[in-house]
PDB file with SEQRES, HELIX, SHEET and CRYST1 records, atoms N, CA, C and O in Angstrom:
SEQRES   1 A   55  UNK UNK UNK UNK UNK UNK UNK UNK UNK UNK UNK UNK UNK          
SEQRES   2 A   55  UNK UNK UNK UNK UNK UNK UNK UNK UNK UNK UNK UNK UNK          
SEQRES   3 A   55  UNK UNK UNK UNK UNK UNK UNK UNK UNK UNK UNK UNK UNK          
SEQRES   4 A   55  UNK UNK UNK UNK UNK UNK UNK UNK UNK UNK UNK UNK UNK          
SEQRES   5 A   55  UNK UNK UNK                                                  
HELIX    1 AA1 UNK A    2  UNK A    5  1                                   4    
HELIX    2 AA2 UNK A   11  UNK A   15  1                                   5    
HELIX    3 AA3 UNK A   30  UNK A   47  1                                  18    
CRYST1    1.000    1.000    1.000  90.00  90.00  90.00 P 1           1          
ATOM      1  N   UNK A   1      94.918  89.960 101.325  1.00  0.00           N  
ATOM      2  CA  UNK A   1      94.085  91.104 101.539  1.00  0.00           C  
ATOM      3  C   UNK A   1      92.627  90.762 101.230  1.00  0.00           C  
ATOM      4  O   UNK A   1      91.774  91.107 102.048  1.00  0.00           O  
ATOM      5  N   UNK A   2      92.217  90.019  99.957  1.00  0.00           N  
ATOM      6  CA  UNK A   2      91.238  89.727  99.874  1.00  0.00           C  
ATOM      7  C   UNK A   2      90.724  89.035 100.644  1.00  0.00           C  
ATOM      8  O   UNK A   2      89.493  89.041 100.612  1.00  0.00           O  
ATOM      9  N   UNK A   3      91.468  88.062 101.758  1.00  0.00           N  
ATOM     10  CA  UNK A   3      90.463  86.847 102.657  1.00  0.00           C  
ATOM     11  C   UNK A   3      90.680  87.724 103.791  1.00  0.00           C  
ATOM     12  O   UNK A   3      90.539  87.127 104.859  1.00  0.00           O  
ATOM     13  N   UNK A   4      91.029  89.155 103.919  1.00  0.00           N  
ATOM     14  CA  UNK A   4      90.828  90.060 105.287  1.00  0.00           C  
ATOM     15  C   UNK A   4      89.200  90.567 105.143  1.00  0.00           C  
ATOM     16  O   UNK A   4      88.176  90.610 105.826  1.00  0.00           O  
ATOM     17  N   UNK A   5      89.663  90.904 103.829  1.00  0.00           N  
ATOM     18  CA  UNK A   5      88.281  91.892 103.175  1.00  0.00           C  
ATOM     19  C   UNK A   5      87.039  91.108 103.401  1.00  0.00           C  
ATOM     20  O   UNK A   5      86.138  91.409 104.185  1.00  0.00           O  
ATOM     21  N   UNK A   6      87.091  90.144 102.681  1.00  0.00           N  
ATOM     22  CA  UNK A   6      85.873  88.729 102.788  1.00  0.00           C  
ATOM     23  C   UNK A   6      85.509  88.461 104.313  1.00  0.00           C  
ATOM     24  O   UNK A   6      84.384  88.045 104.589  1.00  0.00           O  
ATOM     25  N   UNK A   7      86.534  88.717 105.389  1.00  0.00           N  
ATOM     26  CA  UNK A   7      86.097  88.557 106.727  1.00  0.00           C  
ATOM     27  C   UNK A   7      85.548  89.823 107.600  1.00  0.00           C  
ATOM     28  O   UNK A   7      85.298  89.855 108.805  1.00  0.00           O  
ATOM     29  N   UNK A   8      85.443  90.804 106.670  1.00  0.00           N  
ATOM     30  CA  UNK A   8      84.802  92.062 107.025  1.00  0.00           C  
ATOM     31  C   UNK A   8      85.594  93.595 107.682  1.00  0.00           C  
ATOM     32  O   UNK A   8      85.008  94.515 108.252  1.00  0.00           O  
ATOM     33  N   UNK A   9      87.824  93.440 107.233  1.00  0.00           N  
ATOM     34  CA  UNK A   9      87.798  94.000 107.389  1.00  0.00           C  
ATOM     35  C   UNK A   9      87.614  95.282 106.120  1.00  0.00           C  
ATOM     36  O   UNK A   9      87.363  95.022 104.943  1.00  0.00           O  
ATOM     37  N   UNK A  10      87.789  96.583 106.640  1.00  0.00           N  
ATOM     38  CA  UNK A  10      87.419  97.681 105.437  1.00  0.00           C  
ATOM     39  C   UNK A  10      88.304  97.901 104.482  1.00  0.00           C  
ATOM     40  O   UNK A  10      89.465  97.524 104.641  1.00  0.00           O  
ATOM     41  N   UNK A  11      87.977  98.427 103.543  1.00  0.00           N  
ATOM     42  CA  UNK A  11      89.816  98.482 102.530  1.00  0.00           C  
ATOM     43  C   UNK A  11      90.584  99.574 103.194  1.00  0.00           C  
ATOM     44  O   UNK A  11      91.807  99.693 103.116  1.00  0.00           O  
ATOM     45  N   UNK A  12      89.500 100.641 104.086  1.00  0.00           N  
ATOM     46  CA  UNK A  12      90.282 101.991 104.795  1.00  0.00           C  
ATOM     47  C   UNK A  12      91.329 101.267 105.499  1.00  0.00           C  
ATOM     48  O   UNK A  12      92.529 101.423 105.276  1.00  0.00           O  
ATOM     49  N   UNK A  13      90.684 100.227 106.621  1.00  0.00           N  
ATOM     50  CA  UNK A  13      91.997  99.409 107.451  1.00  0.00           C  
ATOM     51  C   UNK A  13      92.860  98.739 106.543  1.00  0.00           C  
ATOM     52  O   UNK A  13      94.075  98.934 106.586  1.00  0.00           O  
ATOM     53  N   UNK A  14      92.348  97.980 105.740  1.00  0.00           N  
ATOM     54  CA  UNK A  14      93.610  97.399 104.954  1.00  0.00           C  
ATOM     55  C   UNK A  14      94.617  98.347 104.257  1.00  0.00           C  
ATOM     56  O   UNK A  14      95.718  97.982 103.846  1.00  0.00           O  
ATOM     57  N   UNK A  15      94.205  99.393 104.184  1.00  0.00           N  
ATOM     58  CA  UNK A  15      95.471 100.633 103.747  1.00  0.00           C  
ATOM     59  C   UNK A  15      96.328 100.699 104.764  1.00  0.00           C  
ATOM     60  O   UNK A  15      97.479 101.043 104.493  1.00  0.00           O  
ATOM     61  N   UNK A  16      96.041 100.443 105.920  1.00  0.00           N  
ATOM     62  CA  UNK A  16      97.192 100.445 106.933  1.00  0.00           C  
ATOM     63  C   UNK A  16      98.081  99.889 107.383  1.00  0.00           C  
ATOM     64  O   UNK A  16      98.921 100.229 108.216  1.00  0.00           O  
ATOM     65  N   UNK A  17      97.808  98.354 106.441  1.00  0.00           N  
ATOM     66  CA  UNK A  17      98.839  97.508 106.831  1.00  0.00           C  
ATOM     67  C   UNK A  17      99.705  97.760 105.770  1.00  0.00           C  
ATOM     68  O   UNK A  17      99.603  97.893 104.550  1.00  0.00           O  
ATOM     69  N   UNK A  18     101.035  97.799 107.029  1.00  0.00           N  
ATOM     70  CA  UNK A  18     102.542  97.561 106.573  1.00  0.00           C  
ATOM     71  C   UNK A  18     103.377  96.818 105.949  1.00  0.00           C  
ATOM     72  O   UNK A  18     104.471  97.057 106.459  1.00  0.00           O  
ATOM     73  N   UNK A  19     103.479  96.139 105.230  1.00  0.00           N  
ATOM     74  CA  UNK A  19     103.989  95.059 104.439  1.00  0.00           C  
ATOM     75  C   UNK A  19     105.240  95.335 103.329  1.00  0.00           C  
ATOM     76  O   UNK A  19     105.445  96.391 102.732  1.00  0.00           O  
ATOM     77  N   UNK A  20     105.984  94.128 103.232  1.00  0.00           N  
ATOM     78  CA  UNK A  20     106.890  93.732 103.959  1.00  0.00           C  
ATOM     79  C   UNK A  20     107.690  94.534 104.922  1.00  0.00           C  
ATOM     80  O   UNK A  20     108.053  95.682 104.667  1.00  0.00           O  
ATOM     81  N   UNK A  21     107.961  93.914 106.034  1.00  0.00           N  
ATOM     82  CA  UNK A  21     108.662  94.764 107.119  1.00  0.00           C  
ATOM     83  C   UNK A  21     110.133  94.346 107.328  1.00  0.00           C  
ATOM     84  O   UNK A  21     110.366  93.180 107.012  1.00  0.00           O  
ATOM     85  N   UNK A  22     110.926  94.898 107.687  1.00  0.00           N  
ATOM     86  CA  UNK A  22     112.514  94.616 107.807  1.00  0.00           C  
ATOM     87  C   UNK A  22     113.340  95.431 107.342  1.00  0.00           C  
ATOM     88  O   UNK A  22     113.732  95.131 106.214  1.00  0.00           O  
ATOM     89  N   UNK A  23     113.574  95.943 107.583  1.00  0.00           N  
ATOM     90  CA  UNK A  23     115.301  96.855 106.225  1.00  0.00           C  
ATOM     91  C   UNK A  23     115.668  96.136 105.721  1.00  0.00           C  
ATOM     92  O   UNK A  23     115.482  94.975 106.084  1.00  0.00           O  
ATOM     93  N   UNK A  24     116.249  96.382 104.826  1.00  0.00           N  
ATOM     94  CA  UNK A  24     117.093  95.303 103.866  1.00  0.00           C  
ATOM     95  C   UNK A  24     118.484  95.429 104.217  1.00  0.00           C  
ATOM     96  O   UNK A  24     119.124  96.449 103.963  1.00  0.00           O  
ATOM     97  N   UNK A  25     118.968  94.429 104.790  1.00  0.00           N  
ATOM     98  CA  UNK A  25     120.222  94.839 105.484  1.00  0.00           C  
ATOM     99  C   UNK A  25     121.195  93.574 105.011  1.00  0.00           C  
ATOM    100  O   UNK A  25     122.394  93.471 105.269  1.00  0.00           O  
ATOM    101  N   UNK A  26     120.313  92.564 104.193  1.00  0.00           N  
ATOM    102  CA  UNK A  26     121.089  91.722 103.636  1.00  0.00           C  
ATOM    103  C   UNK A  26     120.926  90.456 105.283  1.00  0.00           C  
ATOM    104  O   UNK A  26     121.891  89.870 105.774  1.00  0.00           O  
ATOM    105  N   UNK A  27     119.665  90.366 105.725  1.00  0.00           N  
ATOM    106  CA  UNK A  27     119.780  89.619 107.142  1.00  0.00           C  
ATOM    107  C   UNK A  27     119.580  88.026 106.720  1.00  0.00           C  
ATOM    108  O   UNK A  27     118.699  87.801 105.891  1.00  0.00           O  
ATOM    109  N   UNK A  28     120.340  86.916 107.237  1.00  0.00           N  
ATOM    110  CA  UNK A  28     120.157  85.553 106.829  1.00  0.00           C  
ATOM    111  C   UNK A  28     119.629  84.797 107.914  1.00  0.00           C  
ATOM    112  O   UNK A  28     118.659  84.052 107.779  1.00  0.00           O  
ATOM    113  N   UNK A  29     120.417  85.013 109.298  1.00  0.00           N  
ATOM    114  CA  UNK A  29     120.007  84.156 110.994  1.00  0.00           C  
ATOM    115  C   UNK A  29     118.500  85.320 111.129  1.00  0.00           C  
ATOM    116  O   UNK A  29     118.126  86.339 110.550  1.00  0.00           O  
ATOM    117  N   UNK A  30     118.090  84.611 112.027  1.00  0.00           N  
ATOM    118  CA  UNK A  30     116.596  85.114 112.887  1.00  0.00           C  
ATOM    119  C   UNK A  30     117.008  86.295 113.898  1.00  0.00           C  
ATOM    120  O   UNK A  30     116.299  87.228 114.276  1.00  0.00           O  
ATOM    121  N   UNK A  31     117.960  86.091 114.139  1.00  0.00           N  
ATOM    122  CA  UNK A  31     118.129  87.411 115.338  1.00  0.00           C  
ATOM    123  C   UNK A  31     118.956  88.694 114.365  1.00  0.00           C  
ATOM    124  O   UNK A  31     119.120  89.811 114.854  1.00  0.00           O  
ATOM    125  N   UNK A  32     119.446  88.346 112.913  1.00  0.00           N  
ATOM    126  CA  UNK A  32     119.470  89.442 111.659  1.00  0.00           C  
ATOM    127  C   UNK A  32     118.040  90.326 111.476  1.00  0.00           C  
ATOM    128  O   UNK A  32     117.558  91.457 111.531  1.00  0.00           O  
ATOM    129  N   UNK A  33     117.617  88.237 111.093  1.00  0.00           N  
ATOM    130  CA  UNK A  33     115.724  89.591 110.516  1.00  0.00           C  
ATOM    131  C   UNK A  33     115.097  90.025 111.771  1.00  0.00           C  
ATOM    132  O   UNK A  33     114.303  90.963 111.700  1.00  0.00           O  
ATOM    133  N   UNK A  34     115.281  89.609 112.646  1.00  0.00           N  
ATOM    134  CA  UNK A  34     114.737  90.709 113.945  1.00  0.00           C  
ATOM    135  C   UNK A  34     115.084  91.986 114.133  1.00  0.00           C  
ATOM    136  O   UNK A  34     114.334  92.915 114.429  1.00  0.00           O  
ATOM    137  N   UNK A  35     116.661  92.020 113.890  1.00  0.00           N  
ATOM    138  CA  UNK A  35     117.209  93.184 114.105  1.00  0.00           C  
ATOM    139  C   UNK A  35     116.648  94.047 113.068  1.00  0.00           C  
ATOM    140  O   UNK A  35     116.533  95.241 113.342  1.00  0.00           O  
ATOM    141  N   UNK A  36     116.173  93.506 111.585  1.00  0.00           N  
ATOM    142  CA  UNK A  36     116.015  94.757 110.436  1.00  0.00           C  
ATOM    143  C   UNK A  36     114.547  94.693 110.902  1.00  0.00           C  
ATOM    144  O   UNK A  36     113.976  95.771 110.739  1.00  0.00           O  
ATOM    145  N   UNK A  37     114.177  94.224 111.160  1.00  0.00           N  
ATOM    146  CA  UNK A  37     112.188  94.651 111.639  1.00  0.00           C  
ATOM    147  C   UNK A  37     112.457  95.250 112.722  1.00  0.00           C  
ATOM    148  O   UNK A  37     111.553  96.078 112.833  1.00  0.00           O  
ATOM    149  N   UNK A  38     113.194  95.355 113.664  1.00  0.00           N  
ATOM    150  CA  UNK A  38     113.066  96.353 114.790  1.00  0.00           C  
ATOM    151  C   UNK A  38     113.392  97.701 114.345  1.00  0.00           C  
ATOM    152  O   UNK A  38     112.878  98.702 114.843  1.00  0.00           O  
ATOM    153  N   UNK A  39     114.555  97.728 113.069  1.00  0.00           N  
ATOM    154  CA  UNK A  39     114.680  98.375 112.930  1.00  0.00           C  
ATOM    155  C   UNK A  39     114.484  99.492 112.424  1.00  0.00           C  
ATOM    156  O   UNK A  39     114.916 100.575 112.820  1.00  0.00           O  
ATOM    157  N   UNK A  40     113.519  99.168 111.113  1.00  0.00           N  
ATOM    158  CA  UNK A  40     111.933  99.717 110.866  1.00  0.00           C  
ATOM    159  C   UNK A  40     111.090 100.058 111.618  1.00  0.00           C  
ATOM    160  O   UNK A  40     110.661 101.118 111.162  1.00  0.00           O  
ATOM    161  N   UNK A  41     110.263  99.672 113.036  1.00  0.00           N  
ATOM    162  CA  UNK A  41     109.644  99.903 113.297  1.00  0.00           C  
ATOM    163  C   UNK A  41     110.542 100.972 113.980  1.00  0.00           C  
ATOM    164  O   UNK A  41     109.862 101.952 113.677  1.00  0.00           O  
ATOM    165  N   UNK A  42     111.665 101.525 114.740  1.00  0.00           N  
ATOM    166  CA  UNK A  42     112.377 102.040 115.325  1.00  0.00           C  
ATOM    167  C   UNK A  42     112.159 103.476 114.473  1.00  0.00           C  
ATOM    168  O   UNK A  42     111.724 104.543 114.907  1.00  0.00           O  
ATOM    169  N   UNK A  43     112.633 103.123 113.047  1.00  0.00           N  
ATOM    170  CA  UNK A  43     113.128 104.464 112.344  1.00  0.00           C  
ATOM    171  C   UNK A  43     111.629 105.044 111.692  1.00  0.00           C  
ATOM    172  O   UNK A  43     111.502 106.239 111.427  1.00  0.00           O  
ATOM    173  N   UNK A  44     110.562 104.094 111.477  1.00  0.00           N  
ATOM    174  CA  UNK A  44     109.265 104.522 111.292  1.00  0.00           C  
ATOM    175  C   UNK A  44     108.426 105.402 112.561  1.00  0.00           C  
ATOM    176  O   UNK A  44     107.885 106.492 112.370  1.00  0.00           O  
ATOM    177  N   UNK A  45     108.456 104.549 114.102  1.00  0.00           N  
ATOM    178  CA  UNK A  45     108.360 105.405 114.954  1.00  0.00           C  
ATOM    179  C   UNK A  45     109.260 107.207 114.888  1.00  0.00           C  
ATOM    180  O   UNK A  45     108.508 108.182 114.920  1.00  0.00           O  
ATOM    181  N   UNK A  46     110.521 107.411 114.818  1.00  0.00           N  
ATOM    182  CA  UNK A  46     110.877 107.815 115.357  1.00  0.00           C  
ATOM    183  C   UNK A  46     110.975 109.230 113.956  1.00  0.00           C  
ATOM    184  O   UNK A  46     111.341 110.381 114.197  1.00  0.00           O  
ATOM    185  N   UNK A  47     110.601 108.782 112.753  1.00  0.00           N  
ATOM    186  CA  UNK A  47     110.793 109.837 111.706  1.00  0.00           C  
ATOM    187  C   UNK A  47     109.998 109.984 111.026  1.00  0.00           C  
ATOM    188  O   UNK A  47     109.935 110.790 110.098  1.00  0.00           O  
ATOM    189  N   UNK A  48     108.709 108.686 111.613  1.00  0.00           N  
ATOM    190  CA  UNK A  48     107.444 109.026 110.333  1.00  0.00           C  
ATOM    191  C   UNK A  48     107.631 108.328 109.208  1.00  0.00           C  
ATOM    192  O   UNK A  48     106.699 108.325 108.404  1.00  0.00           O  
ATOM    193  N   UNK A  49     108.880 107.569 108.879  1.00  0.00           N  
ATOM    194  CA  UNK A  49     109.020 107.293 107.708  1.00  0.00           C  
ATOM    195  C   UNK A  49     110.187 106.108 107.718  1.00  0.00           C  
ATOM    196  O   UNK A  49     111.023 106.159 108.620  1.00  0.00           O  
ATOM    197  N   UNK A  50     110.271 104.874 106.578  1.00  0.00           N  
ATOM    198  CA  UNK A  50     111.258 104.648 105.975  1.00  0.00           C  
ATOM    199  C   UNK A  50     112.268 104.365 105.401  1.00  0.00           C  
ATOM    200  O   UNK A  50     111.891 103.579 104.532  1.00  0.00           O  
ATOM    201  N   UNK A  51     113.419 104.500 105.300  1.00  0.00           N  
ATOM    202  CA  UNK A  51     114.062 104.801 103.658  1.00  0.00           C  
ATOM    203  C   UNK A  51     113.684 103.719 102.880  1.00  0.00           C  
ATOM    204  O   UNK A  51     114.034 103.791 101.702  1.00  0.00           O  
ATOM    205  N   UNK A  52     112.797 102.311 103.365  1.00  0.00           N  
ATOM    206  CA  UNK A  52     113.014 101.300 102.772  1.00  0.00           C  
ATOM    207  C   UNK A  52     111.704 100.993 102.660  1.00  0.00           C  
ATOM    208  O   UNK A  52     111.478  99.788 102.554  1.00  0.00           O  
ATOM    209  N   UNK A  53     110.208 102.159 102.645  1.00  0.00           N  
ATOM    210  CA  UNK A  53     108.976 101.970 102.790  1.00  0.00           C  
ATOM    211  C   UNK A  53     108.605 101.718 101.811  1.00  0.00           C  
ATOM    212  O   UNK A  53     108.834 102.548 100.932  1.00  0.00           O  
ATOM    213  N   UNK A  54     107.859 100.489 101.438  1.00  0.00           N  
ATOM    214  CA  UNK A  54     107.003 100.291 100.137  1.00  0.00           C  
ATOM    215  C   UNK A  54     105.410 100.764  99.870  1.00  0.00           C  
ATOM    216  O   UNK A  54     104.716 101.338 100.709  1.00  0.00           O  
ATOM    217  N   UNK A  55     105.090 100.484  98.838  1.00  0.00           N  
ATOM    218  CA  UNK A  55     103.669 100.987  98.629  1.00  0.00           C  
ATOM    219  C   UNK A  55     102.889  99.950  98.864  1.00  0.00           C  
ATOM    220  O   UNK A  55     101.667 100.063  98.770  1.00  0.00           O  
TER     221      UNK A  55                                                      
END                                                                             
């Protein structure tokens, strides 16, 4: 965050990034952790939210 900041973006934008992304679904192969990051972005699109959102 700090070498975003140092390159001029704002801390307002850096509040927006999402970090870490995935459900925790217990995923080990690449097409697992794909499936839990889709699946976040899926249940974040679709409810606003979640269950596995960090600060």
């Amino acid at each position: 965050m700090a070498k975003l900041e140092a390159e001029g973006i704002s801390p307002e934008r850096l509040k927006e990034i999402y970090t870490p992304i995935g459900l925790k679904l217990g995923s080990e192969t690449p097409e697992e952790i794909a499936l839990c990051i889709l699946s976040e972005i899926v249940s974040v699109r679709r409810n606003g939210d979640a269950h596995t959102k960090r600060g």
